[in-house]
N, C-alpha and C positions, 0 to 999 in steps of 0.2 A: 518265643514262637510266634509265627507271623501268621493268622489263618485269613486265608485269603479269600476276598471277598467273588461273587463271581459279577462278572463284567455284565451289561447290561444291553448292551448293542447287539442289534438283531443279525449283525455280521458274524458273533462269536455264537450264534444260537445257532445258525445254520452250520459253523463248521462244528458243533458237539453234535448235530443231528446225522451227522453224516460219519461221526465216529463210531469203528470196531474195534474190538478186543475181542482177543483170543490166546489163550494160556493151554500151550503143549502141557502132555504129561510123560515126563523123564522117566525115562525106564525103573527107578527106585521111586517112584513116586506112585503111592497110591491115590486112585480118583477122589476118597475122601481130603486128603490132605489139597491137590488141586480145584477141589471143589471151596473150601475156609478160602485159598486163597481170592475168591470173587466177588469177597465183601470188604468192604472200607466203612471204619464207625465216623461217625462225625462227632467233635467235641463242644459240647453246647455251652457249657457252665454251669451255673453263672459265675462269672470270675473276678467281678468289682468288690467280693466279700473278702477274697483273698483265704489263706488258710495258712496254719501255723509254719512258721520261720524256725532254724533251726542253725545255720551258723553263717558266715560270710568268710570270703576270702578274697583279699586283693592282692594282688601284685607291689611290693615294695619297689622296681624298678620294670622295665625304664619310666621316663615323666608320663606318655601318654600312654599306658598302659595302667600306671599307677591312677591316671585319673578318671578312667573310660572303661578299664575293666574289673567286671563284679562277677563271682561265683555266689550262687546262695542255693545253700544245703535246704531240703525243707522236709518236714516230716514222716512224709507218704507219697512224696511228689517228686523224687526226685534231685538233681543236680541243674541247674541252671545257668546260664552267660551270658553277660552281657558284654558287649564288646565298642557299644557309643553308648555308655553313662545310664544306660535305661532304656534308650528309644526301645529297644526292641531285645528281645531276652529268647537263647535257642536253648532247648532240652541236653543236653551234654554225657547222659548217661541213663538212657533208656535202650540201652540194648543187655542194662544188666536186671536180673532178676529181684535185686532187691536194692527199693526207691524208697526204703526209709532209711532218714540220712544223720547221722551223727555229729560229724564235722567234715570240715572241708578245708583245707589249707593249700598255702604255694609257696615252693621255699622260696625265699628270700633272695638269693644267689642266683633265681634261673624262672623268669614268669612261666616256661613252656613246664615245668615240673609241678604237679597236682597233684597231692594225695584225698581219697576220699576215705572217710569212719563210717559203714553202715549201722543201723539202730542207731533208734534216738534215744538218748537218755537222760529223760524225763522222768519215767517210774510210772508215767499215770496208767490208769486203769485199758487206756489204748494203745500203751505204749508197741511198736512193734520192734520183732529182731532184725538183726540185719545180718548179712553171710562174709563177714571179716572188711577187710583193708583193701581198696584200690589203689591203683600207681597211674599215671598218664604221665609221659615225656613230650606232649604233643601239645599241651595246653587243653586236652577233655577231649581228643579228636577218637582217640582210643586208650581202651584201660585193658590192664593187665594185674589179677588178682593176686596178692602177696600176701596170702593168710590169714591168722587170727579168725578163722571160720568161724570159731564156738565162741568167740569172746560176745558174740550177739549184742549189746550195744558198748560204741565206741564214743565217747567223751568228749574226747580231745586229740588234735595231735601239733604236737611242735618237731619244727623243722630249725635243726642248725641254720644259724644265719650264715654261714661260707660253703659249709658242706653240706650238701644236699644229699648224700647217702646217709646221715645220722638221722634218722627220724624217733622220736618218743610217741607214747600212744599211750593215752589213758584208757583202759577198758573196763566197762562198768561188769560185767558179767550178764550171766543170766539174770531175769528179773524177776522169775518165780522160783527158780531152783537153786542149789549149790550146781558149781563145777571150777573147775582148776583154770580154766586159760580167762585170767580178771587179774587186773590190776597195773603197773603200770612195767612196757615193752619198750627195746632198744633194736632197733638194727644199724648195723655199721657200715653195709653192702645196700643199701638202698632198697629194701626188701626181700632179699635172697634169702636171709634166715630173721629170727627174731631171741633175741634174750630176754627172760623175764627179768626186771632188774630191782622191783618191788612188788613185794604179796606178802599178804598178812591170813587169808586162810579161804577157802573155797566158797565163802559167805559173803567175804568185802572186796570191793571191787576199788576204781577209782576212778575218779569224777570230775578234776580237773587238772591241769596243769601250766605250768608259766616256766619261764627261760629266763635270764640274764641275759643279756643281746651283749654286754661290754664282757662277757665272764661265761660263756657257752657251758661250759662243765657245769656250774649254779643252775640247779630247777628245782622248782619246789612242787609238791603234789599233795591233792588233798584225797585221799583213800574216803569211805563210803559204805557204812553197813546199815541197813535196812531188813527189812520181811514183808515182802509183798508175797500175798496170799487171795484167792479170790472173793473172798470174805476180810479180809481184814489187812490192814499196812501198818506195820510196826516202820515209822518215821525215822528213828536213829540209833545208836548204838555207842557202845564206850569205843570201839574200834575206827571209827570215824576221826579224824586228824588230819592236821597237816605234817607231812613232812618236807626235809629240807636234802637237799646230795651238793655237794660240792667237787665231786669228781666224778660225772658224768654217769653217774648211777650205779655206780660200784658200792657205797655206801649211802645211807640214810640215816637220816637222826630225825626221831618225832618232836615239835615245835611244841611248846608247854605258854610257861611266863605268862599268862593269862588267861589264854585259851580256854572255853569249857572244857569242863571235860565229862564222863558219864554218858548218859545219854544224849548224842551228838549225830544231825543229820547232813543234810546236803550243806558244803562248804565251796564257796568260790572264792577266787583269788585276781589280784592283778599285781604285777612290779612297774612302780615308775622307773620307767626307765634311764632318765635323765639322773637319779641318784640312786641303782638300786636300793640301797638298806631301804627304801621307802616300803613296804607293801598295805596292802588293805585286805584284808577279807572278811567275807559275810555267811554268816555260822547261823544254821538252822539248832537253836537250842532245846531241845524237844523235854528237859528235864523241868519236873513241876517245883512251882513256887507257890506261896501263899497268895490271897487275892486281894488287892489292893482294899481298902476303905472303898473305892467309890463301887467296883465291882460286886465287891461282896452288898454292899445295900444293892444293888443292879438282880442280885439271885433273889434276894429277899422279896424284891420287888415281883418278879416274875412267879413266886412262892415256892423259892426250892432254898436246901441249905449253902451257904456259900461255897464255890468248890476251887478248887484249885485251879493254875493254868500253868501253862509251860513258859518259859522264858521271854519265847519266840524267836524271830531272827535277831540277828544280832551284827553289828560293822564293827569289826577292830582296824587298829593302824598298829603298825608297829614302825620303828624309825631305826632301827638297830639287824635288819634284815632277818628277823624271826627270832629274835633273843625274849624280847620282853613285848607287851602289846597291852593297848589301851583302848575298852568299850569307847565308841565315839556316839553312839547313839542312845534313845531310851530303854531299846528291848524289849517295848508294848506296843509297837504301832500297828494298825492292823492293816495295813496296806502293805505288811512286809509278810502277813500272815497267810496270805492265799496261797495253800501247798505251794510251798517252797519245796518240795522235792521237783516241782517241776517249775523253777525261776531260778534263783541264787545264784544269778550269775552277776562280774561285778566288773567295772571300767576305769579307770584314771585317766584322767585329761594328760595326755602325754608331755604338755607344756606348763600343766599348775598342779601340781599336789594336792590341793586343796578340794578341786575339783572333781567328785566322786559319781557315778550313775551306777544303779545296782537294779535289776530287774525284778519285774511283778507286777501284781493289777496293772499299776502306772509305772513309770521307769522314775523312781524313787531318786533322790538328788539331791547334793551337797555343793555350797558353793564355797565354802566358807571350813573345811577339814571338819565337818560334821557337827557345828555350832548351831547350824538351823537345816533343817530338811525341808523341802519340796516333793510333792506328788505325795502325799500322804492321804491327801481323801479321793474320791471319786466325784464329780468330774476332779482330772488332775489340776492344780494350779501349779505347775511345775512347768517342763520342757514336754514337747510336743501334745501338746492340747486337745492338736484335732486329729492327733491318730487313734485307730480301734485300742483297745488295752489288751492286757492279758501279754508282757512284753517279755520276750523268750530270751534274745541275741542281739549281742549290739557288736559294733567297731567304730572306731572313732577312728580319722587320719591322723598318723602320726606328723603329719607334713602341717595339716591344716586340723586343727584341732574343732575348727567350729565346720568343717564338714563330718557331719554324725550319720551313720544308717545302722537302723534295728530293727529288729524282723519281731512280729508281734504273730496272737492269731488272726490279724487283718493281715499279714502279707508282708511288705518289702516297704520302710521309708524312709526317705533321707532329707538330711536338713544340710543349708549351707551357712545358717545361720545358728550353730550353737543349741539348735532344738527350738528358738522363736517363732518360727514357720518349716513345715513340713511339704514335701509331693509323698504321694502315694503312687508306687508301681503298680498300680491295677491291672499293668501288660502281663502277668505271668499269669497261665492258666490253671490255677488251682481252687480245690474245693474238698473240701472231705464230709461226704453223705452218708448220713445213716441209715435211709430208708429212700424208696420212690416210689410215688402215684401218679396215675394217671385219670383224664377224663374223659370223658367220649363228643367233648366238641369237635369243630372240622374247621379249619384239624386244631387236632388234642389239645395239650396242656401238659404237662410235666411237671410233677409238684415234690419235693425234696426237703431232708430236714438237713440242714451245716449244721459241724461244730461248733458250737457257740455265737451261730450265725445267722441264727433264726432258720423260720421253715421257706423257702421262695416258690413262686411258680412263675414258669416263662413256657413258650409255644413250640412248638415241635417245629413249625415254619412261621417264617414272620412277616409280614406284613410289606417290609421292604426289600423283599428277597434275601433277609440275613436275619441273623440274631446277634442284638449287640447288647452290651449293657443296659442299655434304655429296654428291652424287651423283659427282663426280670422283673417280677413284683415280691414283695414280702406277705405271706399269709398268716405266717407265726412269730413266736419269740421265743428267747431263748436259745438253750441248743436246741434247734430244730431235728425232733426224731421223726416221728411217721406221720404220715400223712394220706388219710383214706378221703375219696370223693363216691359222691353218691353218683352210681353210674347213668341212674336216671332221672338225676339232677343233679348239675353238679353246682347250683349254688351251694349246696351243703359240704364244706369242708371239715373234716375231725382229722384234730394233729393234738400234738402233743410235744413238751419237752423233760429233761431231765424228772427221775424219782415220779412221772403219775400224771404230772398237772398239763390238765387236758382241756380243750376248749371244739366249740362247736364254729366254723364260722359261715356268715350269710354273705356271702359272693355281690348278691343283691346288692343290699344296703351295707353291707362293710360293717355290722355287725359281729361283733365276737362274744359268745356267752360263754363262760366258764362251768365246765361239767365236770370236773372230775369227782369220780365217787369217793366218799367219807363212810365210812364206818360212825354204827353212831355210840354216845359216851357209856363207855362203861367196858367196851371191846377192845380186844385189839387193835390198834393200827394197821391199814393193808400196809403189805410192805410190795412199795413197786421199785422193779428194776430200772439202772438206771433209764434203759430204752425201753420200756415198755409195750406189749405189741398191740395196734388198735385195729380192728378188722372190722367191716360191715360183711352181714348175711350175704350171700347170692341170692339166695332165694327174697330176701327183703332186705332192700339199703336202710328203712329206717331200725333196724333193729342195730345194735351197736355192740360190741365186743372189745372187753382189754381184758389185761390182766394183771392181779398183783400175788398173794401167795393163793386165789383163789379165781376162778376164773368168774366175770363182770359182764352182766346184759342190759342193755336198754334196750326196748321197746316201742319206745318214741323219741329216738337221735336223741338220748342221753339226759334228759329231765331227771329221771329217775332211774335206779340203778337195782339188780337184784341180783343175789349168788346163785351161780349155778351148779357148784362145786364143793366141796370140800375141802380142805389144805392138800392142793396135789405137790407141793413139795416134800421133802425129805422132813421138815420144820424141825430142822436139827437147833436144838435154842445156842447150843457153842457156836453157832456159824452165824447168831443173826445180829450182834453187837460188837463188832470189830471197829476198830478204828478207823480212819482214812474218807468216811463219809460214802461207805460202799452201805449196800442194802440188798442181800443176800435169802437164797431159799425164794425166791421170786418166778413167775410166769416169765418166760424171754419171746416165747413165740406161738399162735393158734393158728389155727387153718380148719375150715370150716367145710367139708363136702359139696362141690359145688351142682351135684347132682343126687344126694338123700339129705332132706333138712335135718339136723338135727346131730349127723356124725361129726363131731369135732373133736378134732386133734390139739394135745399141748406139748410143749417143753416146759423145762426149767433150767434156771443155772446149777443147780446142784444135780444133773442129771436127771430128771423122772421125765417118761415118756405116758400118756396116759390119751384115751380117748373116752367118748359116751357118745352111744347111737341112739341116747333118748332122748338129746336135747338136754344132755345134764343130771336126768335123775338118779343114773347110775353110772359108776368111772369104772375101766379097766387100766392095771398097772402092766405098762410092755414093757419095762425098762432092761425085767431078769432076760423077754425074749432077747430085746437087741442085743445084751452084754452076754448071750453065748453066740450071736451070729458076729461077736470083738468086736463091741463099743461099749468101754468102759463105762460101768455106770454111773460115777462120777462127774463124767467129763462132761462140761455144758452142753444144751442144746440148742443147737445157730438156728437151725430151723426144721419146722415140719411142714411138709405140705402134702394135702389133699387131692388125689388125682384126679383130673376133669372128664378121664376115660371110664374108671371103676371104684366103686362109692367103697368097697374094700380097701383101694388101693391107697396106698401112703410112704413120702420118704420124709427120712430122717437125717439129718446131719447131725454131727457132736464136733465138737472143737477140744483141742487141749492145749489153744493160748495162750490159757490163764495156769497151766503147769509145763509153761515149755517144750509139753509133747508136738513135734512139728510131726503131722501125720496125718494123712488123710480118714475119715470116717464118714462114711457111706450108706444108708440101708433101706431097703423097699421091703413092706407088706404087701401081699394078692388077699388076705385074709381079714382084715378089719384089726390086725395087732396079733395075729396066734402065733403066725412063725416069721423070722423075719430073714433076709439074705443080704448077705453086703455087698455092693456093688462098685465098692468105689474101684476096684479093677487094676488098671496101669497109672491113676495120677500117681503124680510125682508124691515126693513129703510136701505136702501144704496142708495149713487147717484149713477146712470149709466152715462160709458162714453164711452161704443159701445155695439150695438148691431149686432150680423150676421144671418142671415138666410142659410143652408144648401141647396148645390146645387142640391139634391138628393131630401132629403126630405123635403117637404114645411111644416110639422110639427114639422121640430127638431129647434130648439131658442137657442141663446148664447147671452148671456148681462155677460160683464166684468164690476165689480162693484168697487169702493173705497175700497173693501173690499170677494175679492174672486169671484170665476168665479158662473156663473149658467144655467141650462140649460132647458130648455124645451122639451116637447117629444109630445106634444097636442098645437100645434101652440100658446101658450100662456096662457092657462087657469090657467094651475099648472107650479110651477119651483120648481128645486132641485138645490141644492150645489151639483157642479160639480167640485170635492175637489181631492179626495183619500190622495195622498201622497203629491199635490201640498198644502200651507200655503194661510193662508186666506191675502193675498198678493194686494195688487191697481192692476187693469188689467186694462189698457191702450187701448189695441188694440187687436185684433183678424183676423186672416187669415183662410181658410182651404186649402191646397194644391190641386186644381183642378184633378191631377193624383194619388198623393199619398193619399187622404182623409184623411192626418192630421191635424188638427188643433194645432197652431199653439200661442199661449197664449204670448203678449208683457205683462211684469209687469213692474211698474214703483217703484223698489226696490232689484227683486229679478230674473231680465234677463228673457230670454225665457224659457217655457217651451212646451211640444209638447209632444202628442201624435195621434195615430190611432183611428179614431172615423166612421169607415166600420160599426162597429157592430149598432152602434146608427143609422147609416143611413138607414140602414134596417128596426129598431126597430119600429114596430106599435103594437096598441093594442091588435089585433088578435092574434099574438103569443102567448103573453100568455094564450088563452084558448087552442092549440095544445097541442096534450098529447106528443108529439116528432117534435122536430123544427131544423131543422141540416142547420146555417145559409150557406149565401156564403161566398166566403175563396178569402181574396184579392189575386190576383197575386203580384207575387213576382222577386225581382232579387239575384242571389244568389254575394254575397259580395267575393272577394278576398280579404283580404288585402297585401298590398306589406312591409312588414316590416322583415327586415333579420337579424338574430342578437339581441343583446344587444341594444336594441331603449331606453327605458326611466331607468334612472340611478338617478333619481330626487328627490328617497325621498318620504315620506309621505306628504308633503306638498303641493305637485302639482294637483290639480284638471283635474280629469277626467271625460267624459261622453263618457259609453260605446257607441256605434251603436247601431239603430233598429236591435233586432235580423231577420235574414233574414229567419229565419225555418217558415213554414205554422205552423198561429195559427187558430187551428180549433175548434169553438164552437158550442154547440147541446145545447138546451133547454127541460130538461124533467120536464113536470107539476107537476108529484108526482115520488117518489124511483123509481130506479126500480125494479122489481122481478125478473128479469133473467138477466145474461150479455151482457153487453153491449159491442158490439163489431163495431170494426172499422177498412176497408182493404185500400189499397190506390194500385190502379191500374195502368196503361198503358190503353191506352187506343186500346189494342189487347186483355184485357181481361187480364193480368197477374198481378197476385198478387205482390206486390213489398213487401209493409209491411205490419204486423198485429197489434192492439192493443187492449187492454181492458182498455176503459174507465170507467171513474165514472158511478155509476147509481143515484146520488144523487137528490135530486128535486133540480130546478134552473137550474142556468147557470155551465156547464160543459167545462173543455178545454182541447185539444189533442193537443201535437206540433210536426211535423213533421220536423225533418233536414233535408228533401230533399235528405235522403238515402235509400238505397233498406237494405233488411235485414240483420242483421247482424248474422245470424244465420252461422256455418263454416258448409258446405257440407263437407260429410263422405267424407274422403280420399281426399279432399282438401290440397294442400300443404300450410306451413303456411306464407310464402310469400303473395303468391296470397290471401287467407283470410282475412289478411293485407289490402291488397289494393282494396278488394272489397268492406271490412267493412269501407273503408273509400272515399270511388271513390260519387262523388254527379251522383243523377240524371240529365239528358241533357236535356236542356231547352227546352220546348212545352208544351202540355197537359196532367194533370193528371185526373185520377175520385176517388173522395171519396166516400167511401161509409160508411153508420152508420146501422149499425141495432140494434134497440131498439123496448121495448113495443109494439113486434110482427109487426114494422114496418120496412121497407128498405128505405132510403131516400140517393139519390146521390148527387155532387155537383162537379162540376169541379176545379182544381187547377193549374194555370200556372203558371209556370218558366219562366218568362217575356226574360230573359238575362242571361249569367254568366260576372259581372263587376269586371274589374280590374281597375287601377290607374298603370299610367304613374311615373315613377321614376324621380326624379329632375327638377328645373326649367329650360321652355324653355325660352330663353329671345325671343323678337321679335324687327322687326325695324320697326321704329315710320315712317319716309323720308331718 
């Protein structure tokens, strides 16, 4: 995607000043639905961090397609294209509703033929579903859905190398549940119907698959049983296997001769295909062994008894096409051991055998059929050096072996050299956000936590009239989760990453102190969730708020730490030692009254809803109310918040993610917690995982869903897809800028996005019976930017996003046409006319943009100098009047020029001591 910068010449400033829009409303069209459509978000980032990769597909024929065009599936983001080798990469399946992507293939026989897998299947704790199988005969231009709805994450799929109506499809299943449509699927009709042609039972699913290219009927599959649980992940099972079909999936035979067996988790595969009998596959051994000599002194050392450990992963070869097979590797490396439920995927150099890349931290590597390994520590000393880690998907050309690209959680890279040196695609715009803050500079700041990408902050508008990569800074580490700024200073940043660990940082001096709270010895351990939620006070920034199974105050920005709580979770002790590195019975979310000090709102992940109106001394449990107004008590709590209308008032979300329940849960208190009513209304089936209420209007709703934002304009009754140009994308979190009234959209796939929501804050049902409605006109600062010269020199490839344009956008509502023109002056406020316009007369929503220039009209005998510089001189900031006259009415409205802002040229440095 190309985001295009805007032009800089004062020829293109006058023709956007002089542009209207106007949007009729269709006889089936309600003025709400015409009103969403008058906003457009802009997509900021940051997007040089990139975000998890998930599969690739190229075209095997013709030469210059094979060489120039790339598909990459990614997590949460989407389907992608490239069509010149990288320059420039377009969105390819953002008209479907679910952008988390499982695999991506192209048969063989036909480049314009694409199938896509939704859900990824990975297993982790984020993992999301996806709504079946796509088809495109266009090359991604349009898709056309051909089932496996419930199979919710898709693995794999292989496409006949002649015939392109055989397609297989490995379907992992659900990943908290049992259900029957998993495992692995055949259609003969190109997706018209589907055969299950292996399953093993409503628990095991399957995870990947490989083909014969010389011998089509030949594929082998590796099935997949686990127990994810929102407390705990049972890694593998005796059910986990490869099998083998030699007649096109009519039969199967399970692959032994070596093989673990027992408990057995995530398995990948590859066929050289220059010999099939060759294969390799990499087996997640999850069954325990005794602990070496040197481990066991390693426990003794740390003072605990020696304990056991599991296998680990494991590389077999077998030379006999799945008869017999031989460990190639040690089976202790610990670069093989990073949740492999979500890596173990494996590669052969399609021109050496010998030649092996298997995914994880580092893309793990054999040069030599597994005599010595590569990438076994961190930094890697292997292939690709200077790419991000954490390596998901790879392909290798079958044409040109040392042309390599693998999709990591940095994003998209390709080597021409064997993995010696790497590019990074930093053109795709992705990002997956867990939380956003903001600050109240001018203008703002934007502050976010990435997966596994630290916490950034970059400017709402930038300096050069755009935001580009160079505008991002890093504030945290880690996986970056939330990020609170002191609104009335905002040197003071508090974030935090994974399980707690939390830091204070000084903006100033670029100091960071580590806060997080410790229990002291003899206690329990807090048990913090993975995200943790950090809140400062409204009523005081310095007082500090998290949460772990208890809720946590500071006093003075996090020095010290005190309970305000008691165990408001279930503290079920079965739920709090699960395996998989979860941490359970935990805070997920508070919200603080921002008008009575002291009411504060919690969740948890095991369900408990609870408040105290005394600052803590005493809790009340609302969990029983919500779960008879139908929200399972069980089910997590995505969020609570605090109404800024009535110190009573409070909503709730629950999610059922983590148990597969796809379903919306909604609920508002008027009462402080006594009764509660569910609102979630018309959404569709999506979990929610925030909700915000407007500070303006107590009618206007925002719920960011698993699946695109939505909004309310009637405090709940009705909701609309609150879309336009933005993708039906995971929304994580939501802000609105207290001064700017932007809202402010965390996606967890596809970065920030942000726009102007003035108009909606106004927006009540009355309007639309007004035969003429001339809203209010935010104030404005008029932008400088300081850029001289030849600034970006970079190519198509670099991602940009323009600035808020700074010109007054001015809307009028007319109920029906007009019949006479419609005219618009804009004043001083001594009465003088500056400019004139003629707007639309159209029914609907109407828009005039002002550049903040008086007319351009040249007076008689004006020298053309001066003309020049009048047509181009802004007005000086203060008070303006607009005025409208329509359908025999005059309706006026004020417009301020808040500033004229410029930006400081170069960095200052400052001293720290």
């Amino acid at each position: 995607m190309k985001i295009l910068r805007p032009e800089r010449t004062v020829f293109t400033m006058l023709l956007i000043s002089v542009f209207f829009l106007a949007l009729s409303i269709s006889a089936h069209e309600r003025p709400e639905e015409a009103l969403l459509k008058q906003f457009t978000f802009r997509n900021l980032g940051p997007f040089r961090a990139g975000s998890w990769v998930t599969s690739f597909a190229v075209p095997a024929q013709p030469p210059r397609a094979h060489l120039y065009t790339l598909y990459v599936g990614t997590r949460n983001g989407g389907v992608w294209k490239t069509v010149n080798n990288g320059t420039t990469f377009e969105p390819i399946f953002d008209s479907q509703e679910a952008l988390s992507i499982g695999d991506v293939a192209v048969a063989p026989s036909d480049e314009n033929i694409v199938w896509v897998g939704t859900g990824e299947a990975y297993c982790t704790r984020s993992s999301n579903s996806g709504d079946g199988i796509y088809k495109s005969t266009d090359g991604g231009k349009t898709w056309k859905h051909c089932g496996l709805r419930d199979s919710h994450h898709i693995a794999r799929i292989i496409i006949h190398p002649t015939n392109p109506d055989i397609v297989y499809v490995a379907a992992m299943g659900h990943l908290f549940s049992a259900n029957e449509e998993r495992g692995v699927f055949k259609t003969a009709d190109g997706g018209a119907t589907w055969q299950k042609v292996l399953y093993i039972n409503d628990k095991v699913g399957a995870i990947d698959l490989a083909i014969n290219l010389a011998a089509p009927d030949t594929l082998y599959a590796a099935t997949y049983e686990k127990v994810r649980l929102p407390w705990h992940y049972e890694a593998g099972g005796p059910e986990s296997a490869i099998y083998k079909t030699t007649d096109a999936g009519k039969s199967w035979a399970r692959l032994g001769g070596g093989l673990p067996v027992g408990r057995v988790g995530r398995i990948g595969f590859d066929i050289y295909q220059k010999n099939p009998d060759i294969l390799y596959a990499i087996v997640e051994n999850v069954n325990k062994r005794p602990p070496t000599k040197e481990e066991a002194e390693l426990d003794k050392k740390r003072g605990r008894e020696p304990r056991e450990r599991t296998f680990g992963v494991e590389v077999f070869r077998t030379d006999d096409a799945g008869s017999s097979w031989r460990k190639i590797n040690a089976g202790k490396e610990s670069a093989f051991d990073k949740a492999p439920y979500s890596f173990n995927q494996l590669r052969i150099n399609p021109r050496d055998p010998d030649k092996v890349y298997c995914t994880g931290q580092s893309l793990v590597s054999t040069m030599d059929g597994g005599k010595t390994w590569t990438g076994l520590t961190w930094p890697p000393d292997g292939v690709f050096q200077k790419a991000f880690g954490d390596f998901r998907t790879m392909w290798i050309d079958p044409q040109d072996p040392d042309r390599l690209i693998f999709g990591s959680d940095g994003g998209v890279y390709v080597s021409y050299d064997g993995g010696r040196t790497c590019h990074h695609y930093y053109n795709i715009p992705l990002g997956e956000f867990y939380a956003v803050g903001v600050d109240m500079e001018d203008p703002y700041n934007i502050y976010g936590g990435l997966q596994d990408h630290d916490s950034w902050k970059g400017p709402s508008n930038g300096w050069a009239g755009e935001m580009t990569l160079a505008d991002w800074v890093t504030v945290g580490g880690g996986d970056g989760m939330y990020n609170a700024i002191d609104p009335t200073d905002s040197r003071w940043v508090y974030n935090n990453r994974e399980f707690g660990a939390m830091w204070r940082l000084d903006q100033k001096s670029g100091v960071q102190t580590p806060i997080m709270p410790r229990r002291e010895k003899g206690k329990d351990s807090y048990r913090f969730n993975w995200t943790p939620p950090i809140m400062l006070s409204p009523h005081n920034s310095a007082i500090v708020y998290t949460g772990a199974q208890v809720l946590l105050r500071s006093l003075d920005r996090g020095d010290h730490w005190e309970e305000i709580s008691p165990d408001l979770t279930t503290n079920d002790d079965s739920k709090q030692h699960g395996a998989g590195n979860i941490s359970f019975c935990t805070i997920t979310t508070a919200s603080e009254s921002p008008l009575k000090p002291g009411v504060i709102w919690v969740g948890t992940d095991d369900g408990k809803v609870q408040i105290t109106q005394d600052h803590g001394a005493t809790w009340t449990d609302c969990t029983a109310g919500i779960a008879a107004a139908g929200g399972p008590a069980d089910l997590w709590v995505s969020r609570v918040f605090a109404s800024p209308h009535d110190a009573g008032t409070a909503f709730v979300s629950k999610t059922g993610f983590r148990q597969d329940i796809l379903k919306p849960f909604l609920f508002q208190t008027t009462d402080f917690g006594a009764t509660w009513t569910a609102i979630a209304g018309d959404l569709p089936d999506k979990n929610i995982n925030v909700v915000l209420q407007d500070r303006k209007n107590a009618g206007l709703l925002f719920v960011g869903t698993d699946s695109g934002l939505y909004v309310s304009l009637n405090a709940g009754r009705n909701w609309l897809p609150f879309k336009t140009n933005m993708p039906w994308v995971k929304v994580t979190d939501l802000v609105i800028h207290p001064r700017e009234n932007d809202l402010i959209v965390a996606t967890y796939g596809r970065g920030f996005w942000l726009t102007d929501i003035t108009l909606l804050q106004e927006w009540n049902e009355q309007i639309s019976a007004e035969d003429v409605y001339l809203f209010g006109i935010e104030p404005r600062a008029q932008f400088q930017p300081t850029v001289y010269g030849n600034y970006q020199l970079l190519g198509d490839s670099h991602l940009m996003t323009p600035n808020e344009s700074d010109d007054f956008v001015i809307r009028y509502y007319l109920k029906e046409k007009a019949k006479d023109k419609v005219k618009m002056a804009i004043m001083d406020f001594s009465g003088k006319v500056l400019r004139e316009f003629e707007g639309k007369g159209e029914a609907g929503f109407n828009t005039v943009v002002w550049d903040m220039r008086p007319s351009r009209e040249k007076e008689k005998g004006a020298a053309e100098e001066e003309w020049e510089r009048q047509r181009n001189a802004l007005v000086e900031p203060g008070e303006y009047l607009v005025v409208l006259e329509a359908g025999g009415r005059k309706l006026t409205q004020k417009a301020l020029v808040r500033k004229r802002q410029g930006w400081s040229i170069g960095p200052f440095p400052t001293t720290i001591k």
